[in-house]
C-alpha positions, 0 to 999 in steps of 0.5 A, spaced: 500 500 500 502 506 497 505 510 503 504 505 508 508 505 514 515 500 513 514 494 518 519 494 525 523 488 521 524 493 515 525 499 518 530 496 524 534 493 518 534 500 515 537 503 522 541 496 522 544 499 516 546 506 517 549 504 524 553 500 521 554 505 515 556 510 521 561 505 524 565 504 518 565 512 517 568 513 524 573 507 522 575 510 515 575 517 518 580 514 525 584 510 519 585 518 515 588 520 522 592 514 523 595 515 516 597 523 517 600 522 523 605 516 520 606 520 514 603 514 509 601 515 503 593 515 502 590 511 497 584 506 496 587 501 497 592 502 504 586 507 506 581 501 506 586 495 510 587 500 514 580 501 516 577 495 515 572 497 510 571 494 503 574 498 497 566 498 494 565 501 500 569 507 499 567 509 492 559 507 493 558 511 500 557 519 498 561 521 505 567 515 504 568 518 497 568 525 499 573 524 505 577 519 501 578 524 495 579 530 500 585 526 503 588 523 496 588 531 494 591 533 500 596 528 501 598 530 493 599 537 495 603 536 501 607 532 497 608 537 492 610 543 498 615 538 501 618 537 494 618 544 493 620 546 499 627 540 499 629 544 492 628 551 494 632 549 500 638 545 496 638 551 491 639 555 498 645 551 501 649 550 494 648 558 494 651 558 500 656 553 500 659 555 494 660 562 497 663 559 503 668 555 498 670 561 495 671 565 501 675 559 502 679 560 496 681 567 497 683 566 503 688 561 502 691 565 496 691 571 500 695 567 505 700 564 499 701 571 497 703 574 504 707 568 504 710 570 498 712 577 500 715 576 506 720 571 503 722 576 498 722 582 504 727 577 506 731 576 501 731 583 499 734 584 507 738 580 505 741 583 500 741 590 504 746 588 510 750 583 504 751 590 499 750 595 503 758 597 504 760 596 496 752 599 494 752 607 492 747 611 497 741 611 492 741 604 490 741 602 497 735 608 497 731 604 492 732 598 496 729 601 502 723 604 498 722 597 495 722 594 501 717 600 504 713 598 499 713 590 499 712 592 507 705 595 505 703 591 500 703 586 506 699 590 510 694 590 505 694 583 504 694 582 511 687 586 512 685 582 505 686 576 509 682 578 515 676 581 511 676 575 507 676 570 514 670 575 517 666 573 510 668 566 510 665 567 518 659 570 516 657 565 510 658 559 515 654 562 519 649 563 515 650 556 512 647 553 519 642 558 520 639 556 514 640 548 515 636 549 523 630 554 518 631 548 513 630 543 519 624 547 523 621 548 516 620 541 514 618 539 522 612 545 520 612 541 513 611 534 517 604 536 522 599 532 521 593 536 518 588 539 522 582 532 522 576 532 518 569 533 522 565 528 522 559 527 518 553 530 520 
């Protein structure tokens, strides 16, 4: 008869099966958490065995389906910012180790330089106490002002030499920021998103 009232047997079975349709929402949606806060990757199939439902179950229920697409969706766009991210930050650290490498470089050019001017000072010192008493007063002038030179040439490569070490200090030290920035941003990354509400 059209309209009639279903019988308590036909209307207990179909409260039967909605109880049973929530409880398995609820182990889908307990399944979703568990997997964010492990970091696996969500799919079909995992997302079923790690909630005890079928897989017909998940694409013919409206609600499964829609937290299963939500959550593939948004396990896809964490991946991409993690990959985004772990590039942006390699760029950053190979910028910084290459100038790290090169203040490395100048230094140690500077430092053989210094090196070079001293032992030339010494030689021309050399020359100075052996020639003075046989060399005309301006030769030994030149000498002296030669050696003037190579003195202040010293001073600069000196002061070069420090600049360059406070650089290299510097690109250090901007190396290890970035690598503790790099590291507090992948934790950032890595929290586990916010749980979807539960179907009303």
């Amino acid at each position: 008869m059209t309209g009639a009232e279903p019988s308590p047997r036909t209307a207990a079975a179909i409260q039967a099966r909605k109880q049973h349709a929530t409880n398995l929402l609820a182990d889908l949606q307990h399944a979703l958490r568990q997997m964010r806060r492990d970091h696996t990757p969500i799919t079909v199939r995992g997302l079923a065995h790690r909630a005890g439902v079928s897989r017909t179950f998940l694409y013919q229920n409206p609600q499964a389906r829609t937290l299963v697409a939500e959550a593939i969706d948004a396990c896809t766009a964490q991946r991409d910012i993690n990959r985004h991210a772990g590039q942006h930050r390699d760029e950053q650290n190979a910028a910084w180790r290459e100038r790290a490498l090169n203040a490395e470089d100048a230094l140690a050019r500077s430092n053989r330089e210094i090196l070079t001017q001293r032992r030339h000072i010494a030689d021309l010192m050399g020359q100075v106490r052996d020639l003075e008493q046989t060399w005309s007063q301006d030769g030994l002038q030149r000498l002296v002002t030669e050696n003037t030179t190579l003195k202040q040439r010293i001073r600069h490569l000196t002061d070069d030499g420090q600049s360059l070490t406070g650089k290299l200090a510097a690109a250090r030290a901007n190396a290890r920021f970035l690598d503790r920035r790099s590291a507090d941003l992948e934790l950032q990354l890595l929290e586990p998103a916010p749980p979807a509400h539960s179907p009303s």
